[in-house]
Every structure is written in C-alpha cells, then in structure tokens.
N, C-alpha and C positions, 0 to 999 in steps of 0.2 A: 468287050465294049461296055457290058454293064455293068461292071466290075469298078471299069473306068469312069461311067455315069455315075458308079455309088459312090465315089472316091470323091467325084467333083462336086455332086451335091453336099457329101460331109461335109471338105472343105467351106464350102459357101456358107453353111450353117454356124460352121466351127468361127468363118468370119464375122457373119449375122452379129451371133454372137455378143464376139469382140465387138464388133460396134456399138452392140447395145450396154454390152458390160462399159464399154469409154463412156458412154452418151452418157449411163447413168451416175459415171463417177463427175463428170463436167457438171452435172443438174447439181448431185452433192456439193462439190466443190461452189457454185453458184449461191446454192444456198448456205451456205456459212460464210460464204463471201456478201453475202444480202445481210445475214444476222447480226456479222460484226461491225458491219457500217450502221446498222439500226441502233447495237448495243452503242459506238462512238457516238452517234448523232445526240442517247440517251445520256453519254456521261458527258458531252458538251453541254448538253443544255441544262443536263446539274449542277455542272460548274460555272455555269452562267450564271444560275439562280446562289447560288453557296457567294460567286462576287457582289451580286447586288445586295445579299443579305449581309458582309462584309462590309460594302458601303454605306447601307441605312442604318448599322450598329456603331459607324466610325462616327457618320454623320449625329448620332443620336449621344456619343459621348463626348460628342464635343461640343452640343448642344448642353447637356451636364457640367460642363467643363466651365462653361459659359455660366451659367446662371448661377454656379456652386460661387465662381469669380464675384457674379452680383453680389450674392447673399453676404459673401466675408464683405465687400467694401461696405455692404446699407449697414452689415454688422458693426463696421467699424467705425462707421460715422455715430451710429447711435452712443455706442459704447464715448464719444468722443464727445455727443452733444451733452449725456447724460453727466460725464469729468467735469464738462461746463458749467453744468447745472450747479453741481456742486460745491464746486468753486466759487461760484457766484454766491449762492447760498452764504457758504462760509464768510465771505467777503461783510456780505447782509450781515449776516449774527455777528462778524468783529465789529464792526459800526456802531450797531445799534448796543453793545457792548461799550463802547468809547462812549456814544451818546449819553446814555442812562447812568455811565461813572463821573461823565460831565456835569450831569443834571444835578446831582450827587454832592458831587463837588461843591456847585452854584450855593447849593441850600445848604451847604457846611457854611459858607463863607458869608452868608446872610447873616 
C-alpha cells in the first residue's frame, strides 16, 4: 500500500508539474502575446505620425507650388511693364527725333 501511496503521490507531482510547466508556458505565450500588440500599437502610431508628416510636406509644397506660381507671373508682369517702358521711351527719343529735324528744317527754310 505504500508502494501504491509513493506511486500516487509521484503521479500527482509529476502532474503538479505539468500544470505548472502549461501555466508557465500560457504566462509566456501571454506575454509575447502582450509585446506584439504594444510593439503594433508602436508601429501604428508611427505610421500615423510618418502620414501626418507626408501631409504637412504635400501641404507645404504646394504651398511652394503656389508662391513659385506668384513670383513667375509678378515676374512676368514686371518683365512686361519694364518692355513698356521701353517702348515708350523709344517712341519719346523718335519724336523728339522728328521734332528737332523739324526745327531744323524750319530754320533751313527761314
């Protein structure tokens, strides 16, 4: 009979055991099951942050996009008032060209 008690107490140990050896592979299992939802939660919310900086860069060249646009048209108005200038100028010095060979002329013919 104690033969039979040593056997049964083995067993129960040998059980014990087992239980603990599961328990401690579930706690394992639990924590890397904990880790890699922490480590997704970290590269969602990097990827969150990587979209917003994606946005504020799109936003900000288009904002470039925009003013580069200003600068060519103020560019090109100047460029257009300045043709004018010229022009007119030029217009000025043929005149007063005509004028002065007029004048010229006048006091030939006196």
């Amino acid at each position: 009979a104690e033969a039979h008690l040593d056997a049964a107490q083995v067993q129960h140990r040998e059980e014990q055991q087992g239980a603990h050896a599961k328990y401690r592979q579930q706690c394992s299992a639990d924590v890397i099951v904990h880790d890699l939802q922490r480590d997704l939660a970290a590269a969602r919310a990097a990827a969150a942050a990587a979209a917003a900086e994606t946005a504020a860069a799109r936003q900000d060249a288009s904002e470039a996009t925009r003013s580069m646009r200003e600068v060519t048209a103020a560019s090109a108005a100047v460029e257009e008032e300045m043709e004018a200038r010229a022009s007119a100028r030029a217009r000025d010095h043929d005149r007063d060209k005509e004028e002065a060979a007029m004048c010229r002329l006048r006091e030939v013919q006196q």
